[in-house]
VOPAGU-2260 file (C-alpha; in pm, 1 decimal, decimal comma):
REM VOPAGU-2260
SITE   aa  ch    i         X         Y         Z
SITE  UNK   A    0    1420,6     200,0    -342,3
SITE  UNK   A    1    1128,3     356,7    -156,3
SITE  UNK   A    2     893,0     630,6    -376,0
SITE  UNK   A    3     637,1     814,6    -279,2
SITE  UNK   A    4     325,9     763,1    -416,0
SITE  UNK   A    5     144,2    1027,0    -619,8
SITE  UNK   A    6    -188,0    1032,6    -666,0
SITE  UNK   A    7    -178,8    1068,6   -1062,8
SITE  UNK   A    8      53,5     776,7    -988,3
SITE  UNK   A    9    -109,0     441,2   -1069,5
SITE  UNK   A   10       6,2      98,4    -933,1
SITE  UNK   A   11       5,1    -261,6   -1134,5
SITE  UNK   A   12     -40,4    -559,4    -955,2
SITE  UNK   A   13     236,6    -735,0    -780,3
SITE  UNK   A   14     339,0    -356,4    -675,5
SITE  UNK   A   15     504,5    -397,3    -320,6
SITE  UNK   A   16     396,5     -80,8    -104,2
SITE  UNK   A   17     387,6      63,3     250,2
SITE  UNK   A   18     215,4     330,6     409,3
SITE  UNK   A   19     450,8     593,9     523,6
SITE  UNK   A   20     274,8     741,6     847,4
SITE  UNK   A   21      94,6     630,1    1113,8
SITE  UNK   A   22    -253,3     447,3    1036,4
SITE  UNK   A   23    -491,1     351,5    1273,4
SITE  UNK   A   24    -459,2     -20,8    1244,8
SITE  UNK   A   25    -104,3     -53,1    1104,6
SITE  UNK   A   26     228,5     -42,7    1237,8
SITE  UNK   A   27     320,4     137,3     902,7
SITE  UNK   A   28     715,8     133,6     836,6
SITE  UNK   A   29     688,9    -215,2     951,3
SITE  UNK   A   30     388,8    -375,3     700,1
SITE  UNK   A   31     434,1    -425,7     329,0
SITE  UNK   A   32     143,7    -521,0     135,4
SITE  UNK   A   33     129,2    -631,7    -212,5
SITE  UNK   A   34     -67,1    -523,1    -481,8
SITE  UNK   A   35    -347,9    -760,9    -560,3
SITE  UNK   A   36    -621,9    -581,8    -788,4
SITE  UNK   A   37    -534,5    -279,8    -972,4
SITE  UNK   A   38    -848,2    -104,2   -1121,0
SITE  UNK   A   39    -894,9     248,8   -1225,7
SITE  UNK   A   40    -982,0     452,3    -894,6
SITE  UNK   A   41    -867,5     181,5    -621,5
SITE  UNK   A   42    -647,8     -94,4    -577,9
SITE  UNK   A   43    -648,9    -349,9    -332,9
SITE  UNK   A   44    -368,1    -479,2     -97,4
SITE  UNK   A   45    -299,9    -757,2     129,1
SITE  UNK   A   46     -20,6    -751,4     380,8
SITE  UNK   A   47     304,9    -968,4     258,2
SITE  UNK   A   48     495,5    -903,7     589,4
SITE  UNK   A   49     511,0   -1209,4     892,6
SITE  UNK   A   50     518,7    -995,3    1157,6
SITE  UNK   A   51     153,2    -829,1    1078,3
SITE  UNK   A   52     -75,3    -964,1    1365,3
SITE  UNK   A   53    -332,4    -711,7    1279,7
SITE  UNK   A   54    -412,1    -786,9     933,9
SITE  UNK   A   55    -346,5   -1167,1     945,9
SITE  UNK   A   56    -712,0   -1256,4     926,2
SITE  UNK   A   57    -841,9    -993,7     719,4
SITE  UNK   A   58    -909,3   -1006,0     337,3
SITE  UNK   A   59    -804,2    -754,4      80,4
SITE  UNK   A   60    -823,9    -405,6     230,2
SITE  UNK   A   61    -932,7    -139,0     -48,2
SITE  UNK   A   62    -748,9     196,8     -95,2
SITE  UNK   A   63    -861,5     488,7    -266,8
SITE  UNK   A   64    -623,5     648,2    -576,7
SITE  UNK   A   65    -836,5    1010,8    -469,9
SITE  UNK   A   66    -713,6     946,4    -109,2
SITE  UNK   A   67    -360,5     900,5    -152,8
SITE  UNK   A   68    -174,3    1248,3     -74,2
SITE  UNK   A   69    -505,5    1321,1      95,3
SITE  UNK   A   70    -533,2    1089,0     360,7
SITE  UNK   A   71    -285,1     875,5     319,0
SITE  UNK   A   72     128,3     848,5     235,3
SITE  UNK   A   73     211,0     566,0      56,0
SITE  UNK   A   74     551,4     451,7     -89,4
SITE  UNK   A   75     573,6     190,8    -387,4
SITE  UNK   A   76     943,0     -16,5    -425,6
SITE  UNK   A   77    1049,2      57,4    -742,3
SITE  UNK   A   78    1368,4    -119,4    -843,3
SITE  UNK   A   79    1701,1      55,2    -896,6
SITE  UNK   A   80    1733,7     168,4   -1323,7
């Protein structure tokens, strides 16, 4: 299931996400990314979903752990306990 994504909250890599409003370049609801790099104030993502035009040609795209609740919504998939 969907979480959101606290900033205190830190992700590991192989972490599916999606941004949960609108971003300038993203179709949001629509776009997973995956979890590449995980390092202590940013992670990186790339997008895992085929119907992504936008970032199909783009490398890793960087996000900030102090932006998150900020800036940006963000959901990690946690599995069901």
């Amino acid at each position: 299931m969907w979480k959101s994504l606290a900033f205190t909250q830190r992700v590991c890599r192989g972490d599916k996400i999606r941004f949960n409003q609108s971003h300038p370049a993203v179709n949001s609801l629509e776009t997973l990314f995956e979890v590449v790099k995980a390092d202590e104030h940013y992670f990186e993502i790339l997008p895992i979903s085929q119907d992504c035009d936008a970032f199909q040609n783009l490398a890793k795209k960087i996000v900030r752990y102090f932006d998150i609740g900020y800036y940006l919504q963000i959901e990690i998939w946690e599995e069901a306990k």
